[in-house]
C-alpha positions, 0 to 999 in steps of 0.5 A: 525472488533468489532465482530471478523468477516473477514474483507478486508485490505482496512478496516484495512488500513481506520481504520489506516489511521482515527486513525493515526495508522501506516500501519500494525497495526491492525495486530499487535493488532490481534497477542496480539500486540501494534499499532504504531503511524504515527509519526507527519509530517515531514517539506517535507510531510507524509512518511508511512510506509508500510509493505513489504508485502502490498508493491507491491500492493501499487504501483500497485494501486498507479501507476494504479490510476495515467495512469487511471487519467492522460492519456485517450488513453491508453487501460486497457491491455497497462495499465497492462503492464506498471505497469508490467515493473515498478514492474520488474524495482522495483525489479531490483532496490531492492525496491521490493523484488523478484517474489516468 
């Protein structure tokens, strides 16, 4: 990132988390922006917030990480498919915003 070279958003997203940025914030500075501080933790735990367009594949990850730790039987296509029906269930709900 200090040479201006192309990075992965998992780059952006280790830096933010080391300096207590918010998600999104590494943009913000390359559009001449300001970073936004992870406000300190509230009594229930972090809250991050997450831009609209890193969203789903948060939950994607996030869901996939916890079939692959949790269950032994399922195979990589069921896998697919329940993270498929979760982002759907999300969109009907309003969490997620529509398949373009």
């Amino acid at each position: 990132m200090e040479n201006a070279k192309p990075v992965r958003q998992d780059t952006y997203d280790a830096a933010e988390t080391t300096l207590g940025w918010t998600a999104g914030s590494c943009r913000k500075i390359l559009d001449g922006g300001e970073p936004s501080l992870v406000d300190p933790e509230p009594a229930g735990g972090h809250i991050a917030v997450v831009p609209p367009e890193t969203l789903e594949a948060e939950v994607r990850d996030a869901l996939q990480g916890a079939l692959i730790a949790t269950t032994d039987d399922l195979t990589a296509s069921q896998i697919r498919r329940i993270n498929e029906r979760a982002i759907e269930v999300l969109r009907a709900r309003g969490i997620l915003p529509p398949k373009d």
